[in-house]
Each structure stands twice: as C-alpha cells, then as structure tokens.
N, CA, C and O atoms as a CHARMM CRD file, in Angstrom:
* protein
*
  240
    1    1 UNK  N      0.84900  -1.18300   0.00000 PROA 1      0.00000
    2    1 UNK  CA     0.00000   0.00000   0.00000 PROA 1      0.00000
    3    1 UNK  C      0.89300   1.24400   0.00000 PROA 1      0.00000
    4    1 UNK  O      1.78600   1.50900   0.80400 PROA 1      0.00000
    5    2 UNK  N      0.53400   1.86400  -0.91800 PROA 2      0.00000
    6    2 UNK  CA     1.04100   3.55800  -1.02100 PROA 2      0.00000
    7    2 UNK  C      0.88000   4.11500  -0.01400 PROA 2      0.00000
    8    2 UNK  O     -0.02600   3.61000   0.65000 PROA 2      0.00000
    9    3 UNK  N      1.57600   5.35100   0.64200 PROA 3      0.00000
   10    3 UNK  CA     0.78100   6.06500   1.96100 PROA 3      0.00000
   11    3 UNK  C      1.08300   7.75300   0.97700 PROA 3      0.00000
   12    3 UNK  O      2.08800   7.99600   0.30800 PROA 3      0.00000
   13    4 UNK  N      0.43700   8.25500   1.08900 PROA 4      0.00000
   14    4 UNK  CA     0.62500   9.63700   0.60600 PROA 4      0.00000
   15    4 UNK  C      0.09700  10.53700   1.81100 PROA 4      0.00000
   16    4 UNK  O     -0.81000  10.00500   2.45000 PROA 4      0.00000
   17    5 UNK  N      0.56800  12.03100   2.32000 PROA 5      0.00000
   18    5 UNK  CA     0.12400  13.12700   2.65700 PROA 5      0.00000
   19    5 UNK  C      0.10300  13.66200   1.87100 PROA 5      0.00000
   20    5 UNK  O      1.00600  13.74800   1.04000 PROA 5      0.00000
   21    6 UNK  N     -1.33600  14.42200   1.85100 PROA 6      0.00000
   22    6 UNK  CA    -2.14800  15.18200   1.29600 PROA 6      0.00000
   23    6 UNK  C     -2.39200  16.72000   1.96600 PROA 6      0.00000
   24    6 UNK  O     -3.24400  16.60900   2.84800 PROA 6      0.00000
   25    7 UNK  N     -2.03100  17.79200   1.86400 PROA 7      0.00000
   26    7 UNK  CA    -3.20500  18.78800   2.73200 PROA 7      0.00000
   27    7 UNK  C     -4.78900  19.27700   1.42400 PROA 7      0.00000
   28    7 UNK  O     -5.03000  19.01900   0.24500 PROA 7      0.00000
   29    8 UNK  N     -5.32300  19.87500   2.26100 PROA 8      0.00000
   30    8 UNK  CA    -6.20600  20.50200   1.55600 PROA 8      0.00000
   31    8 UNK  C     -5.82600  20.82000   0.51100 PROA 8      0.00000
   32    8 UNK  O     -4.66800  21.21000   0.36200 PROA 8      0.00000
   33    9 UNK  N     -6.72600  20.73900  -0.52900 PROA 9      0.00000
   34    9 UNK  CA    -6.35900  21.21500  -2.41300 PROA 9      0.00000
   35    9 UNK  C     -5.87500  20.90900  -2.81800 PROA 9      0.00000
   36    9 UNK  O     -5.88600  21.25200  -4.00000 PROA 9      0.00000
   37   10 UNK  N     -4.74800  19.79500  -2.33600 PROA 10     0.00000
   38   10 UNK  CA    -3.84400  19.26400  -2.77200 PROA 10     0.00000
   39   10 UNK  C     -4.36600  17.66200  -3.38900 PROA 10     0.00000
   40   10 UNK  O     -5.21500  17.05200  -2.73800 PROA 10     0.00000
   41   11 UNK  N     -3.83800  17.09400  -4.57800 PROA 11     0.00000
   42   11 UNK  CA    -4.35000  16.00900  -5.74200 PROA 11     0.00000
   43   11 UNK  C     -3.20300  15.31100  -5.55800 PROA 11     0.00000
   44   11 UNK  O     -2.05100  15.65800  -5.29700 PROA 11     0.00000
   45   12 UNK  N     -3.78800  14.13900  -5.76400 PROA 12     0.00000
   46   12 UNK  CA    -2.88900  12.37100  -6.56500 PROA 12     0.00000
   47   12 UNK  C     -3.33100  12.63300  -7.95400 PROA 12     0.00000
   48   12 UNK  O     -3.93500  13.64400  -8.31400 PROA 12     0.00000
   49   13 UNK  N     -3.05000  11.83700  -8.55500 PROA 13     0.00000
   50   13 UNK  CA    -3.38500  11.36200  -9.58200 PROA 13     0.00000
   51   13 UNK  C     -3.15600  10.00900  -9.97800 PROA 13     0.00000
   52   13 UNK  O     -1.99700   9.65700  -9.76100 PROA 13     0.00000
   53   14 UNK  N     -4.12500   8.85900 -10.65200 PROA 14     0.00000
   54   14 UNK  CA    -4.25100   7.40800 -10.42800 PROA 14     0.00000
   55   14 UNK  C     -4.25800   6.71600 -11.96100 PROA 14     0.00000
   56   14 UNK  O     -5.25200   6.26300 -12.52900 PROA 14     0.00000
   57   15 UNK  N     -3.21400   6.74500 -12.35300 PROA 15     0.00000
   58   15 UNK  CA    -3.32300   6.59300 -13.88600 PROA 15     0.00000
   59   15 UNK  C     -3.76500   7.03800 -14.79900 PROA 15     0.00000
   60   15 UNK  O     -3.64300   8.22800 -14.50900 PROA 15     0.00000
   61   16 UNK  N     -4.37900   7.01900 -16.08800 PROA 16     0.00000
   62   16 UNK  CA    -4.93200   7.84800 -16.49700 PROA 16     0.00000
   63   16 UNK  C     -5.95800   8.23600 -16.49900 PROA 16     0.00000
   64   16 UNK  O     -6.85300   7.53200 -16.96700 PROA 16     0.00000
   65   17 UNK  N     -6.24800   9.57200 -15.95100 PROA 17     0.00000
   66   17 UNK  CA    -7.85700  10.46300 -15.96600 PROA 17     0.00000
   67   17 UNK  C     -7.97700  10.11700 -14.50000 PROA 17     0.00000
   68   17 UNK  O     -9.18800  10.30100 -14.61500 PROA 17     0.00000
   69   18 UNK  N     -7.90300   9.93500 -13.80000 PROA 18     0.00000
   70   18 UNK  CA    -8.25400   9.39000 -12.53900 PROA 18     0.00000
   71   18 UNK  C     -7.16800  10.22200 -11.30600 PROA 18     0.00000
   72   18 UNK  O     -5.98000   9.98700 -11.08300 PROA 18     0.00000
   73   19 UNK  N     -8.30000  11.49100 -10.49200 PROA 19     0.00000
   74   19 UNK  CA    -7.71900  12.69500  -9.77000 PROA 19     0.00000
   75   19 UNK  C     -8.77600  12.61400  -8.74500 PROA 19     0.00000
   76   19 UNK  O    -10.00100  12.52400  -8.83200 PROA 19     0.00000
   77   20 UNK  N     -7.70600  12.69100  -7.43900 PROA 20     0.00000
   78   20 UNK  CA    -8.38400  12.47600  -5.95800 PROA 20     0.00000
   79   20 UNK  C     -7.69300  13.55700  -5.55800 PROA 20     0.00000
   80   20 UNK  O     -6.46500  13.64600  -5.52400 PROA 20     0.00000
   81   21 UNK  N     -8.70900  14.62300  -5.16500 PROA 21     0.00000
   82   21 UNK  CA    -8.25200  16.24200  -4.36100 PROA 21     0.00000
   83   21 UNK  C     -9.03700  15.66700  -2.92600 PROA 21     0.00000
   84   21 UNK  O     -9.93500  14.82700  -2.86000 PROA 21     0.00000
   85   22 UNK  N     -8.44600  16.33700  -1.93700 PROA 22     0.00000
   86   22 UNK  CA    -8.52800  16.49800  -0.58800 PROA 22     0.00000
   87   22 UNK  C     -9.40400  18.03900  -1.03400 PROA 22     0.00000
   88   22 UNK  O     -9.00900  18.95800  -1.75200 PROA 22     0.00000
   89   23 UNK  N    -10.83300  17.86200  -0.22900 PROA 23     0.00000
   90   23 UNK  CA   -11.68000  19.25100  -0.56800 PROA 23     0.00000
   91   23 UNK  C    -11.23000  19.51700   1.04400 PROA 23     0.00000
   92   23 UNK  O    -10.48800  20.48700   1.20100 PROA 23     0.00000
   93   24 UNK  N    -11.58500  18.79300   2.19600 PROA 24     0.00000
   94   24 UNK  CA   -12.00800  19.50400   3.82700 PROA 24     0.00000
   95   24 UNK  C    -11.55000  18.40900   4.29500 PROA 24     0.00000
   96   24 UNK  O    -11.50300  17.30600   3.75000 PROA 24     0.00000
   97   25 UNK  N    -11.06200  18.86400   5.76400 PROA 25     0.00000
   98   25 UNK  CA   -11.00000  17.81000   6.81300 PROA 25     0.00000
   99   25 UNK  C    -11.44000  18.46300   7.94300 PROA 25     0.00000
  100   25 UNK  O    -11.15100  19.60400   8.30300 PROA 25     0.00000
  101   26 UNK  N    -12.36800  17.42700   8.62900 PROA 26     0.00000
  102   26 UNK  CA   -12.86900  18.27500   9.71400 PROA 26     0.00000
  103   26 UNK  C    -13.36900  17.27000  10.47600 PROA 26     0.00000
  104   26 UNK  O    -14.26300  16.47300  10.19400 PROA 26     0.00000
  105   27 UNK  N    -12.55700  17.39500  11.71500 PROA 27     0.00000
  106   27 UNK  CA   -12.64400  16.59400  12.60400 PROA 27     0.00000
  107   27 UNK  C    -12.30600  15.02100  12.50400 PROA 27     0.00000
  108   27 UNK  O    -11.09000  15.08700  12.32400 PROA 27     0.00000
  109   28 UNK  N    -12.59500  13.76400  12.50900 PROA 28     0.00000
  110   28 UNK  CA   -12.47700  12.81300  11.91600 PROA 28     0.00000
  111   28 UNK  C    -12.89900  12.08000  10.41700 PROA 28     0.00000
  112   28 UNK  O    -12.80000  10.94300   9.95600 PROA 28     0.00000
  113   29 UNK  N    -13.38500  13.29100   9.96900 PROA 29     0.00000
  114   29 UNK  CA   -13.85900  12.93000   8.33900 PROA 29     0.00000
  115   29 UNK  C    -12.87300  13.68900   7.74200 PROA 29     0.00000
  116   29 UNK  O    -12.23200  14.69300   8.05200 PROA 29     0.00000
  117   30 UNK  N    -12.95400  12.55200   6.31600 PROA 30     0.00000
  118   30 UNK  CA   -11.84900  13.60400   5.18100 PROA 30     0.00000
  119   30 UNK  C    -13.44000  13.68500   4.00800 PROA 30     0.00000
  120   30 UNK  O    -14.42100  12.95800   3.85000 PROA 30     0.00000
  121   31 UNK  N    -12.96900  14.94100   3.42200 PROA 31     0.00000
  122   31 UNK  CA   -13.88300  14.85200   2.27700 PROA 31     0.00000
  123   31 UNK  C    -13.10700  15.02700   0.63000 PROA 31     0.00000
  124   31 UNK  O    -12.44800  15.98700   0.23000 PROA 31     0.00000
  125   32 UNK  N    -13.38400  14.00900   0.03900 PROA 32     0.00000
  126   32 UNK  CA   -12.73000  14.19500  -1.11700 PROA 32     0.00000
  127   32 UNK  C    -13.48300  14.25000  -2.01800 PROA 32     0.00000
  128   32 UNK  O    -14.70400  14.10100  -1.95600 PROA 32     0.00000
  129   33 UNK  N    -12.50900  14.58100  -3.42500 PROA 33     0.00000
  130   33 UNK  CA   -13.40200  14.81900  -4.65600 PROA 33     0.00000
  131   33 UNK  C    -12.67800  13.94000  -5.42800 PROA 33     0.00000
  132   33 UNK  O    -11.49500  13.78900  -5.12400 PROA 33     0.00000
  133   34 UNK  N    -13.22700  13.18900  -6.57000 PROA 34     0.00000
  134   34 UNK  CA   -12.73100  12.15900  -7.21000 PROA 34     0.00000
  135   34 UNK  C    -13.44400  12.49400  -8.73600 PROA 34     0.00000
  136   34 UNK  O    -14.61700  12.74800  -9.00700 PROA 34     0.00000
  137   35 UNK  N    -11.89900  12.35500  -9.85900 PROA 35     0.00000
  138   35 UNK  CA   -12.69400  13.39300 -11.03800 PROA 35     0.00000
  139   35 UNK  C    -12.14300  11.75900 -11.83200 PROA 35     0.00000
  140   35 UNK  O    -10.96400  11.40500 -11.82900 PROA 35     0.00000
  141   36 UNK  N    -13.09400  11.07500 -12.36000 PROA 36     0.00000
  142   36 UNK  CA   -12.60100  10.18700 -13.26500 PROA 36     0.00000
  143   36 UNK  C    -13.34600   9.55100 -14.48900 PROA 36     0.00000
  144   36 UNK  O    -14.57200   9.60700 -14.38900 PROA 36     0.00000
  145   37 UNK  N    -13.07600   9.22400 -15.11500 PROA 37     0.00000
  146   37 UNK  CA   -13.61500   8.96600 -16.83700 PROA 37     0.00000
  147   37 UNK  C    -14.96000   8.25100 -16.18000 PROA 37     0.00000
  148   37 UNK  O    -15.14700   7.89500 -15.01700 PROA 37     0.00000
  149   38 UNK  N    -15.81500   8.16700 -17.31300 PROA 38     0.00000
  150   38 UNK  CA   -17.15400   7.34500 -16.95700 PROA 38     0.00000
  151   38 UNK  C    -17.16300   5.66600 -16.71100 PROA 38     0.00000
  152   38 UNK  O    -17.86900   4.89900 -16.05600 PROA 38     0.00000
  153   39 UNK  N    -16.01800   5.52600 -17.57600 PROA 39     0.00000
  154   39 UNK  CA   -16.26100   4.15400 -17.96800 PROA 39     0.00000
  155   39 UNK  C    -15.30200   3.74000 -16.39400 PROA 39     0.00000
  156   39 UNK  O    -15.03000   2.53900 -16.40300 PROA 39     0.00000
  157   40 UNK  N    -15.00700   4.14100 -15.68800 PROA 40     0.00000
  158   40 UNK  CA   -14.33200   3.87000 -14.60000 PROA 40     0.00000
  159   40 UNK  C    -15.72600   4.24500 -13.40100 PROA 40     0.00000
  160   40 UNK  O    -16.35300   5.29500 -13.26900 PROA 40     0.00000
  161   41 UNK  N    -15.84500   3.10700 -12.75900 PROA 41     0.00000
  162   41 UNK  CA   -16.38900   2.97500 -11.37800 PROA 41     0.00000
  163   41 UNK  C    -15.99600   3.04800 -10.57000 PROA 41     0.00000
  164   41 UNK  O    -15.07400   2.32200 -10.20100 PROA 41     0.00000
  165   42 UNK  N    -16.71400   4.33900  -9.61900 PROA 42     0.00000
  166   42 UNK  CA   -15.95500   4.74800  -8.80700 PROA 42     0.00000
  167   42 UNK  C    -17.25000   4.35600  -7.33300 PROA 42     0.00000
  168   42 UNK  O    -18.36800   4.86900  -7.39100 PROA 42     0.00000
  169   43 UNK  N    -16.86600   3.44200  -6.16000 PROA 43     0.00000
  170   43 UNK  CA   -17.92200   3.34000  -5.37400 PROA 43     0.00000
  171   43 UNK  C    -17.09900   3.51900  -3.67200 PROA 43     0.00000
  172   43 UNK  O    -15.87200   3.61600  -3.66400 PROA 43     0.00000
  173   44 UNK  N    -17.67900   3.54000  -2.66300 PROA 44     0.00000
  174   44 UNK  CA   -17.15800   3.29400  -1.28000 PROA 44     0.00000
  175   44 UNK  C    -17.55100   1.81100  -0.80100 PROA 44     0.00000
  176   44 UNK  O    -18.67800   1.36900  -0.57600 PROA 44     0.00000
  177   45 UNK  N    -16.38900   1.21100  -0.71300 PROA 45     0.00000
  178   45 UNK  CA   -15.87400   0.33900  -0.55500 PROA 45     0.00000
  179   45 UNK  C    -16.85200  -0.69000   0.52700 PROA 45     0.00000
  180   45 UNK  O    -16.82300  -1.91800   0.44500 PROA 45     0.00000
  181   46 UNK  N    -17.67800   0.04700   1.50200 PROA 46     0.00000
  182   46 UNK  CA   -18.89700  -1.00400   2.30900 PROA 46     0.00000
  183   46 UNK  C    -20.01100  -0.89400   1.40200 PROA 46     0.00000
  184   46 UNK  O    -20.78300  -1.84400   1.53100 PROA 46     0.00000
  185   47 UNK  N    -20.36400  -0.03500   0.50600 PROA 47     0.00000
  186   47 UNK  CA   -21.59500  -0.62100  -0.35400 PROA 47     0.00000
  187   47 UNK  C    -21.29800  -1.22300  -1.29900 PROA 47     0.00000
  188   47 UNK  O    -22.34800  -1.49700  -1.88000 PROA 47     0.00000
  189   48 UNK  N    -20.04700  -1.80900  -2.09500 PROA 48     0.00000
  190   48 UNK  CA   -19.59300  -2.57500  -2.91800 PROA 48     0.00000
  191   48 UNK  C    -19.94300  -3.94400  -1.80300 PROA 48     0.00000
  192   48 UNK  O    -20.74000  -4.74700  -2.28800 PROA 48     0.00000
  193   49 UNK  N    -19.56800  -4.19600  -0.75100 PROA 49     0.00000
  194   49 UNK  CA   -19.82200  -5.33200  -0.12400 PROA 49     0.00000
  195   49 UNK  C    -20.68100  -5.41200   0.59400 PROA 49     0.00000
  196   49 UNK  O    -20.55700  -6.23100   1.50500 PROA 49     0.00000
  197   50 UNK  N    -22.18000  -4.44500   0.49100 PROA 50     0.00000
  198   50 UNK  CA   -23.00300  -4.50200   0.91000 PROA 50     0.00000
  199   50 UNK  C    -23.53000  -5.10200  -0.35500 PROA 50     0.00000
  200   50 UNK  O    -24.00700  -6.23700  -0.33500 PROA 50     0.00000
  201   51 UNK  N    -23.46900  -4.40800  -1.43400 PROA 51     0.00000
  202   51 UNK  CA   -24.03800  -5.04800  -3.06500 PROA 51     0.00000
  203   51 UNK  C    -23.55100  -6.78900  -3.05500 PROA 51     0.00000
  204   51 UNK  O    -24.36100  -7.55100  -3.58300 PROA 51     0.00000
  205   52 UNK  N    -22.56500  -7.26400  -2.60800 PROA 52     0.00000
  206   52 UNK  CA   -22.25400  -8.04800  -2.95500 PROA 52     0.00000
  207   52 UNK  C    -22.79600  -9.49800  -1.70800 PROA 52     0.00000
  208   52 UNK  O    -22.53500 -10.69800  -1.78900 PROA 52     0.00000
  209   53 UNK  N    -23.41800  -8.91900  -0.89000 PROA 53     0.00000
  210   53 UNK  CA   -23.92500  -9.81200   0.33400 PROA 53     0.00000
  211   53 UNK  C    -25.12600 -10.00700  -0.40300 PROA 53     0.00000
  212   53 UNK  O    -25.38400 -11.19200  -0.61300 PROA 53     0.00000
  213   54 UNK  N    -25.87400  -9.23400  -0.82100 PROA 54     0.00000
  214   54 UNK  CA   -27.43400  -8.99800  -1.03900 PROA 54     0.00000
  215   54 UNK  C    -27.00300  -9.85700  -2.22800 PROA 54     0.00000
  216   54 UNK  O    -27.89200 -10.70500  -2.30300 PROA 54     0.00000
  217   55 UNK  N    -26.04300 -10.10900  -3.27500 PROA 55     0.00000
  218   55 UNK  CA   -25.91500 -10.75900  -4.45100 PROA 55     0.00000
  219   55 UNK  C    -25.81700 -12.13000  -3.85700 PROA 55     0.00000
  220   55 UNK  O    -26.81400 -12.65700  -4.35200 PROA 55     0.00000
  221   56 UNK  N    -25.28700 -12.98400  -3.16000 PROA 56     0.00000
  222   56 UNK  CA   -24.91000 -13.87200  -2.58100 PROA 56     0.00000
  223   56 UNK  C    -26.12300 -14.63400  -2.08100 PROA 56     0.00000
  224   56 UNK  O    -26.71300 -14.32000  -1.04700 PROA 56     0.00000
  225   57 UNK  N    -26.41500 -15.48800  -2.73700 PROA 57     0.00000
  226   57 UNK  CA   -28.11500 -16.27300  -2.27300 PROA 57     0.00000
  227   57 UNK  C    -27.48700 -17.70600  -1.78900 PROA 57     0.00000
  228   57 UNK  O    -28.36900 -18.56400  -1.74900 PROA 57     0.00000
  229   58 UNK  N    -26.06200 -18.23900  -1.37100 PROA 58     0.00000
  230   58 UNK  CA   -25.72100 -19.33000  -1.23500 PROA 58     0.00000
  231   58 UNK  C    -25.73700 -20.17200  -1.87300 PROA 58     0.00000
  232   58 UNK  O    -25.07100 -21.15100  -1.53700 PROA 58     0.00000
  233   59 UNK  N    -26.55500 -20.20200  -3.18100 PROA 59     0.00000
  234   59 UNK  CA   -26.89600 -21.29100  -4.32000 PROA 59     0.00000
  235   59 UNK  C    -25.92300 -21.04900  -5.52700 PROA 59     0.00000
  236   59 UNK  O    -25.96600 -20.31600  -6.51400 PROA 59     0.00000
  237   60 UNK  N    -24.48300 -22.52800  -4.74600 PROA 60     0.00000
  238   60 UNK  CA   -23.80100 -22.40900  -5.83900 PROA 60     0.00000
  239   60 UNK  C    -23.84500 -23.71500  -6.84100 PROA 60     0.00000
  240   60 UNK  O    -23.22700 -23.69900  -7.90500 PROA 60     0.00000
C-alpha cells in the first residue's frame, strides 16, 4: 500500500484520468473529490460489499 500526505487542495493522480483532491477535513472525516472517466467505477468500498452480500443467495 502507497501512503501519501495530502493537505487541503492538494491532488494524486491514479493513472490515467483518474484525480483524488482532498476538498475539507474536519474533525475525523476527510472529504474528497474524485474526477474520473465514466467508464471507470468509482464506489465506497462497504456498499460494494453490501451489493455483494445482497448478491450472494448461497446457491452455488
């Protein structure tokens, strides 16, 4: 795993087209902005495995 510091306004960039700015931090939340092509899915990481419980019917 990468570790990067970030402050406010300050961007990564994640291959191509794919830009994560630090907008606020406040208090124990970070808030970011994430600018990336369409065809790239971009989700938070407990509703990807919330989607994927509800997909899961045990019938393999």
């Amino acid at each position: 795993m990468l570790i990067l510091t970030r402050k406010v306004g300050e961007s990564i960039t994640i291959g191509e087209g794919v830009c994560v700015t630090v907008l606020a931090v406040k208090g124990g939340q970070i808030r970011l902005g994430i600018e990336a092509p369409k065809d790239v899915a971009v989700r938070r990481t407990e509703l990807g495995e919330r989607i994927e419980r509800k997909g899961d019917d045990g019938n393999d």
